[in-house]
C-alpha positions in Angstrom: -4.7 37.6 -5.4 -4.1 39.5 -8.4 -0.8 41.3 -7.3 0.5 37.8 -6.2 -0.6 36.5 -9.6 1.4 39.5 -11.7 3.9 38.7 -9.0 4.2 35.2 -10.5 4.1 36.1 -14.0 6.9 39.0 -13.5 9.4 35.9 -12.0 8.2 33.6 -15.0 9.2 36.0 -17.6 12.1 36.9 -15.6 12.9 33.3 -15.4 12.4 32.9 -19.4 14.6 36.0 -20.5 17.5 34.0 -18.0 17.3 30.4 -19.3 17.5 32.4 -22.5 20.8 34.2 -22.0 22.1 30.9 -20.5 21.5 29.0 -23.4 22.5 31.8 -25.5 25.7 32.7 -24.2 26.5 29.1 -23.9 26.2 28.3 -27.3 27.7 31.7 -28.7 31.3 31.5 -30.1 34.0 32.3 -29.0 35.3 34.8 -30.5 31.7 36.3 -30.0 31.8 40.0 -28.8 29.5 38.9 -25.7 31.9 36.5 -24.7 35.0 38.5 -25.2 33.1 40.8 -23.0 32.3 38.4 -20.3 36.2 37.1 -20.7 36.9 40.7 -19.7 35.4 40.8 -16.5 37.4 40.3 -13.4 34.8 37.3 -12.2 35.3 33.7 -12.5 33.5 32.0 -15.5 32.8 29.2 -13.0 31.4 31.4 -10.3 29.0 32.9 -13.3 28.2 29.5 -14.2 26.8 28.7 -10.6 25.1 31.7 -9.8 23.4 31.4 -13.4 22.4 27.7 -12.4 21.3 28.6 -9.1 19.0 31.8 -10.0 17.7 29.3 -12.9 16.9 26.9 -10.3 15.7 29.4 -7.5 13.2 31.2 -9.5 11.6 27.7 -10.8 11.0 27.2 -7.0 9.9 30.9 -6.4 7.4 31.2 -9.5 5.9 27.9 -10.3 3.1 27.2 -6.9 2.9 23.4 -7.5 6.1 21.8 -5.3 6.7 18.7 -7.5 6.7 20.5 -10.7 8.9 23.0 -9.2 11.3 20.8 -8.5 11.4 18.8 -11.3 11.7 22.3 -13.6 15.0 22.9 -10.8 16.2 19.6 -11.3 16.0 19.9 -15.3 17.8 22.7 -14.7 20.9 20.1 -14.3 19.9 18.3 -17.7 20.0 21.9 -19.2 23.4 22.2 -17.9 25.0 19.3 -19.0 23.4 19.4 -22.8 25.1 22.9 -23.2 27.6 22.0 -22.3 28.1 19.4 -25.2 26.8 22.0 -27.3 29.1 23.6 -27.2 31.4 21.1 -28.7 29.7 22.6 -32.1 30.4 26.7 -31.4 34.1 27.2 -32.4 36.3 27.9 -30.2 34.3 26.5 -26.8 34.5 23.5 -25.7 32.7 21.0 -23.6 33.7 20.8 -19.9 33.0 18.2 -17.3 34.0 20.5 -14.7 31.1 22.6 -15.9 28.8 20.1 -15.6 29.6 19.4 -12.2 29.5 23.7 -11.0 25.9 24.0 -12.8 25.0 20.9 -10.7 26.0 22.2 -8.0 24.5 25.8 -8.7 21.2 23.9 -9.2 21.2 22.1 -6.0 22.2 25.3 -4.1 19.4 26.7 -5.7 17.1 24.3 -4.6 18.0 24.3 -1.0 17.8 27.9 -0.7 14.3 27.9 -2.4 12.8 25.3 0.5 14.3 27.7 3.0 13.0 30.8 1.3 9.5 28.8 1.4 9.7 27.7 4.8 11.0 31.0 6.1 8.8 33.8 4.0 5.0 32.2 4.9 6.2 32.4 8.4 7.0 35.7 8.4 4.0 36.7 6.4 1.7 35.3 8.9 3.2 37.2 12.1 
């Protein structure tokens, strides 16, 4: 009971420290040396921006026991999304992007579904 319980807590904090750097490095400048990094990297800012979304979403599922809160922590997930991204209207140099909107969504909702599989799938295993 314990180990799942630290188990729980570990994904929680885990989760936290992510939702930070998401709303962190949405709101950062431009010109910000983390973002110039991130602009060097040979990956899509749109891919980054629905895997962020759908590990956001995911580990809500995984950490929090209590289904309907789960998914209404995934599902704010998209209202987190779509404020950022008129947030960013205010950081020079970003702008707000309807298209990003749409990819979080969608990295939400991916999240989601693999979080009811990962539930269905993982007590079945563990009781074979």
């Amino acid at each position: 009971m314990l180990r799942q319980q630290s188990k729980q807590t570990f994904i929680l904090i885990l989760w936290g420290v992510l939702f930070c750097c998401v709303v962190v490095g949405s709101l950062l400048p431009a010109r910000s040396a983390v973002i110039v990094a991130i602009g060097r990297m040979h990956i899509s800012l749109k891919v980054l921006h629905f895997f962020a979304y759908a590990s956001l979403a995911l580990m809500a599922l995984v950490a929090i026991r209590r289904r309907p809160a789960a998914v209404l922590t995934a599902l704010a997930m998209i209202l987190l999304g779509v404020a950022l991204e008129f947030g960013q209207k205010l950081s020079p140099g970003r702008s707000c992007e309807i298209r990003d909107m749409f990819i979080n969504g969608a990295g939400v909702l991916t999240g989601i579904a693999i979080g009811f599989l990962s539930r269905r799938i993982v007590p079945a295993v563990t009781r074979s």
